[in-house]
C-alpha positions as CSV (number, residue, x, y, z in Angstrom):
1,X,0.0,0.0,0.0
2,X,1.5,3.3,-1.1
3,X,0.9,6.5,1.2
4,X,1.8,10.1,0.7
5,X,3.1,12.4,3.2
6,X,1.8,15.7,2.1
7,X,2.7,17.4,5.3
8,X,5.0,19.3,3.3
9,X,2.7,21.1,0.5
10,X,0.0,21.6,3.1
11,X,2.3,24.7,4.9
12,X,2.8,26.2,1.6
13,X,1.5,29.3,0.6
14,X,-2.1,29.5,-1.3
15,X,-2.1,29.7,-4.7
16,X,1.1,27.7,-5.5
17,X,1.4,25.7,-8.2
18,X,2.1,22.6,-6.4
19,X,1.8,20.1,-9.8
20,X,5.5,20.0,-9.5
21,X,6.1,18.9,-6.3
22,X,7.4,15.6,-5.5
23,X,4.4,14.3,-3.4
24,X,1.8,15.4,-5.8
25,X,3.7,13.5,-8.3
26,X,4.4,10.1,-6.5
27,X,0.4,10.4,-6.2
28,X,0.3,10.7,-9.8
29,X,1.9,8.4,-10.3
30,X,0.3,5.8,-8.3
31,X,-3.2,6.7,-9.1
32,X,-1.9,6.2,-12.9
33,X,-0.7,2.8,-12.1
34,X,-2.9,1.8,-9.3
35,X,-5.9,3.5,-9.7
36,X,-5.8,5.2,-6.2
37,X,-3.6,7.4,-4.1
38,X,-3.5,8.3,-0.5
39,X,-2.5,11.6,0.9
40,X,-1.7,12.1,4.5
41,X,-1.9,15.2,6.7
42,X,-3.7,17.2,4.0
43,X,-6.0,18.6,6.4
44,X,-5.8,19.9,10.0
45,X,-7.6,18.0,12.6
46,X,-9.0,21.0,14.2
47,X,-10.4,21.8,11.0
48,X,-12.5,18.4,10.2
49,X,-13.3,18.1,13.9
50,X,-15.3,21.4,13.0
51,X,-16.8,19.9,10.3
52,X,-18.3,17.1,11.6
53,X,-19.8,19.6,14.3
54,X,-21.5,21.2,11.6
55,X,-22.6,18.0,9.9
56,X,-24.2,16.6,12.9
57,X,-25.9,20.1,13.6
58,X,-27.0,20.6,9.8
59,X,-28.0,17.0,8.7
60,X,-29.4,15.5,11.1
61,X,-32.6,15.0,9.5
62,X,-30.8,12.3,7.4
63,X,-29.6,10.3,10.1
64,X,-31.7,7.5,9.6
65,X,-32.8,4.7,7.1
66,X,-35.9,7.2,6.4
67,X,-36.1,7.6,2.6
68,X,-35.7,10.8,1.0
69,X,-35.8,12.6,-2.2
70,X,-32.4,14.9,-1.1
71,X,-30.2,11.6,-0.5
72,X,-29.9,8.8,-2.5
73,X,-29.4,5.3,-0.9
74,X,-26.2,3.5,-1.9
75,X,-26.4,0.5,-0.1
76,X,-27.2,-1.2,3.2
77,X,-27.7,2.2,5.8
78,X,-25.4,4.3,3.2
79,X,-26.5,7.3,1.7
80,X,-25.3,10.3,-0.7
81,X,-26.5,13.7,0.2
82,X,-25.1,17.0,-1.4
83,X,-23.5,19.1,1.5
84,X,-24.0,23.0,1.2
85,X,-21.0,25.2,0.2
86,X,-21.3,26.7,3.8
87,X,-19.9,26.4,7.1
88,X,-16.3,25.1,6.7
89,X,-17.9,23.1,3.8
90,X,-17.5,26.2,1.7
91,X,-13.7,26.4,3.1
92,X,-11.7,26.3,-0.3
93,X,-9.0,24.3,2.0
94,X,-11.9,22.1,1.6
95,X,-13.4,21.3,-1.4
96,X,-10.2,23.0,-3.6
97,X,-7.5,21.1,-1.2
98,X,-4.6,22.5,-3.0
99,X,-2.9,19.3,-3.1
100,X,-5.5,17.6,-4.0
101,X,-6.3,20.1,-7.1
102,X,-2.6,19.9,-8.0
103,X,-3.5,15.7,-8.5
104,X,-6.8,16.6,-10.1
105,X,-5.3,19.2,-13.0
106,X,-2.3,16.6,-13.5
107,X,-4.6,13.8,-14.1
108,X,-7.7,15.6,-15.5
109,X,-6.5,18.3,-17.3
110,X,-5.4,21.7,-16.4
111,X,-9.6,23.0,-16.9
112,X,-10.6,19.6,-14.6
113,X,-14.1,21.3,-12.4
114,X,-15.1,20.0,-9.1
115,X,-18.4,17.7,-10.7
116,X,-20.0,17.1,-7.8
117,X,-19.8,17.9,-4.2
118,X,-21.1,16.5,-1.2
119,X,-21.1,13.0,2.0
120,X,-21.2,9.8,1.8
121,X,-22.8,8.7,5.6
122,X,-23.0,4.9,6.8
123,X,-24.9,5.0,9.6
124,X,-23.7,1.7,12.2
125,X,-24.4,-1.8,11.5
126,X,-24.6,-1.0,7.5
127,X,-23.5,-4.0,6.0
128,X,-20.7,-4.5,3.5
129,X,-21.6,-2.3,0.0
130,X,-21.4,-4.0,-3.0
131,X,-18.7,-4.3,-5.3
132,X,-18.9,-1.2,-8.0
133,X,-17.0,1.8,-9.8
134,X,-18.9,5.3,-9.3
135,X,-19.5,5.4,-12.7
136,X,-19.6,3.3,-16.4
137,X,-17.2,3.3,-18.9
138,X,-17.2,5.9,-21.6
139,X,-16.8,3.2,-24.0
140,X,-16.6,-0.3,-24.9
141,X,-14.9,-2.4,-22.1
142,X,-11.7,-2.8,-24.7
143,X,-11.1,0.7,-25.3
144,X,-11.9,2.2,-21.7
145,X,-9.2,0.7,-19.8
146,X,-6.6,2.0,-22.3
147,X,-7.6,5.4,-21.6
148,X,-6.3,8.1,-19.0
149,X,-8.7,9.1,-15.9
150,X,-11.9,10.9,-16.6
151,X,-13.2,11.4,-13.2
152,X,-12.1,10.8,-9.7
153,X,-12.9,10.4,-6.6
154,X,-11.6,12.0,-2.8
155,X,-13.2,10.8,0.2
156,X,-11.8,13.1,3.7
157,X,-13.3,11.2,6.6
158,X,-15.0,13.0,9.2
159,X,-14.2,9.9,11.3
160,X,-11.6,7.9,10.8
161,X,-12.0,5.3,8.1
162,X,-11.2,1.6,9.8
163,X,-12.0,-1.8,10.4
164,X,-14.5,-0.4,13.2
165,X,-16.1,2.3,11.4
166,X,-15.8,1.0,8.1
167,X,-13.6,2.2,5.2
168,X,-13.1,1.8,1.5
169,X,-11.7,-1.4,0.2
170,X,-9.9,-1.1,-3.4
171,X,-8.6,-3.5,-5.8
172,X,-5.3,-1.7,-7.1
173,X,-5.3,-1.6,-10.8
174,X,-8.4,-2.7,-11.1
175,X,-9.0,0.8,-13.4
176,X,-7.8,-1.3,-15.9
177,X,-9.8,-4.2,-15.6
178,X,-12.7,-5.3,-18.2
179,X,-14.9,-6.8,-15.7
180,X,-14.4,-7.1,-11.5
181,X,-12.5,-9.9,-10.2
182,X,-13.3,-10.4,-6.1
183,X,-10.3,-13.0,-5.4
184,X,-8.0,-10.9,-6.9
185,X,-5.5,-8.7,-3.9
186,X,-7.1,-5.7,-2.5
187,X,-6.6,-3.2,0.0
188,X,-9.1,-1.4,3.0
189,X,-6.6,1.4,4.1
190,X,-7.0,3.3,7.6
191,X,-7.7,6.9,6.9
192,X,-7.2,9.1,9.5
193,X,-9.0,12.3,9.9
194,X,-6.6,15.1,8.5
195,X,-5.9,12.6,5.6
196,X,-8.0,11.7,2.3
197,X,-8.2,8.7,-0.2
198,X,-8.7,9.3,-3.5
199,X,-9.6,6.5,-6.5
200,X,-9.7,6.9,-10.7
201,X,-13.8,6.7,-11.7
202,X,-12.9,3.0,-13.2
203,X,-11.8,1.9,-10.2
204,X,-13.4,-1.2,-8.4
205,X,-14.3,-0.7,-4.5
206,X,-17.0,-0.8,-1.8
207,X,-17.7,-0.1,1.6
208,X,-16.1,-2.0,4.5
209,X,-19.0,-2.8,7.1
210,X,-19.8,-0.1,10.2
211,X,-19.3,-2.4,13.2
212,X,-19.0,0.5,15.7
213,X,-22.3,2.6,17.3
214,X,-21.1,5.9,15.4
215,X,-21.9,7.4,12.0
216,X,-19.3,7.3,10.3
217,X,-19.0,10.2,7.4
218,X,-16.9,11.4,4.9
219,X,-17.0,14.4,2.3
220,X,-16.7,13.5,-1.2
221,X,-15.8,15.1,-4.2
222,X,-15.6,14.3,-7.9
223,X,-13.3,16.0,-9.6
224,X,-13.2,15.8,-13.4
225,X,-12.5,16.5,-16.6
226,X,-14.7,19.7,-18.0
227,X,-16.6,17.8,-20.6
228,X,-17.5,14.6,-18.0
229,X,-20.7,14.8,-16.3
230,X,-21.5,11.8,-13.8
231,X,-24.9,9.8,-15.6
232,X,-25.9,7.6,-13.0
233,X,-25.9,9.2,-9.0
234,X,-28.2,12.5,-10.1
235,X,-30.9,10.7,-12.0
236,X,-33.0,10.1,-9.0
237,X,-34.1,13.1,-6.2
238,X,-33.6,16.4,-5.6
239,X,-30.1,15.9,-4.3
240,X,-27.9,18.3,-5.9
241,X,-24.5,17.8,-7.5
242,X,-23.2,21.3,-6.3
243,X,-25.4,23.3,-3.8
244,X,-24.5,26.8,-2.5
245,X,-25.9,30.5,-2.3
246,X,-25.9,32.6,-5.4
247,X,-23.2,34.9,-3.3
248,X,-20.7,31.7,-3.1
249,X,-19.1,31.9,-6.7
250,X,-18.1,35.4,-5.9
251,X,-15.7,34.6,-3.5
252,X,-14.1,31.8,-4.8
253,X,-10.1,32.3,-4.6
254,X,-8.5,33.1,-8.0
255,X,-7.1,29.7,-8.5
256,X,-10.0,27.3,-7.9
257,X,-12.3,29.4,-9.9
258,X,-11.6,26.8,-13.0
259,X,-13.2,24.5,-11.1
260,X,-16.9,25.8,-11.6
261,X,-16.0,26.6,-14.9
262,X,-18.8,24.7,-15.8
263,X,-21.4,26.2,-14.3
């Protein structure tokens, strides 16, 4: 299992260019080869301690296996739900990590956009998620694995990601895979909170179960390239891919305006 230290690029100064940098590279590298990457000490802990505050005060109405049209189940007591651009949600340390946007314009594209924004919540005892990648191929199962990333993935845990809460288990290289293959090696890293794990769109994976008495969630983001829009998790509901106030755009930093681009 590969791990980066970004401890480093974290202290820099904002708006750096940071696609250069040694450990935005070996995460290049590996999430080229492996399909994955995982950056430590990207966030501090003071700072995601004060998100999940603000998660459990603002969606709590979600905490339960209630259905509802602004969250979209995604397995056994797992759901998606778009988080508001608000708070420390809306902290651009956030959802435009600068080492993260470094990996994302290295392996998206210099225009990739922040698709889609939001948390994935298992609530406890949800059972072990099925096997899946967040998205299908853009073309025929010969020609898609040949191809560079599209679309990927960062989950920051609110709570740490392990055997007790649950985390994310991977099959490296399975980007490049026609069809999923269980047996073959995988890996369910530990995540702590301050860290994230990332994974390429093509990428097999599922949830680990929640065996604790917490909730454990995690912001997500899709990062991709400017012409990809994800057809599957948005077909359904009223949960939003990106949700903020019409103020928000305005003060968006001078580097990560490229990322709404789109919009």
């Amino acid at each position: 299992m590969i791990r980066i230290d970004c401890t480093q690029i974290s202290r820099k100064p904002s708006g750096e260019d940071l696609t250069d940098s040694e450990p935005v590279r070996q995460a290049y590298d590996c999430l080229v080869k492996n399909g994955y990457a995982i950056l430590d000490h990207v966030l501090p802990e003071p700072l995601v301690a004060a998100l999940k505050r603000a998660f459990e005060a603002r969606y709590a109405a979600y905490f339960s296996d209630d259905p509802s049209e602004e969250k979209l189940t995604i397995g056994d007591r797992r759901a998606l739900l778009a988080l508001h651009m608000a708070d420390g949600f809306g902290d651009p340390l956030v959802y435009a990590n600068p080492a993260v946007v470094a990996l994302a314009r290295l392996a998206l594209g210099r225009d990739a956009i922040l698709e889609s924004y939001g948390a994935v919540l298992s609530l406890p005892g949800a059972a072990r998620q099925h096997v899946h990648r967040d998205g299908p191929p853009l073309f025929d199962s010969a020609i898609s694995p040949l191809l560079p990333a599209h679309a990927m993935t960062v989950a920051l845990p609110m709570v740490e990601m392990n055997d007790l809460h649950g985390t994310t288990t991977l099959w490296p290289g399975s980007h490049r895979w026609p069809k999923p293959d269980e047996t073959a090696p995988s890996i369910s890293p530990v995540v702590p909170v301050g860290s994230c794990m990332l994974w390429d769109f093509r990428l097999y994976h599922c949830g680990t179960p929640n065996q604790s008495a917490h909730r454990r969630p995690f912001v997500y983001a899709t990062y991709a390239r400017r012409w990809y829009q994800d057809p599957i998790n948005f077909e359904q509901g009223t949960h939003e891919r990106l949700a903020f106030d019409g103020d928000f755009l305005g003060g968006v930093p001078e580097d990560a305006r490229s990322l709404f681009a789109h919009l």
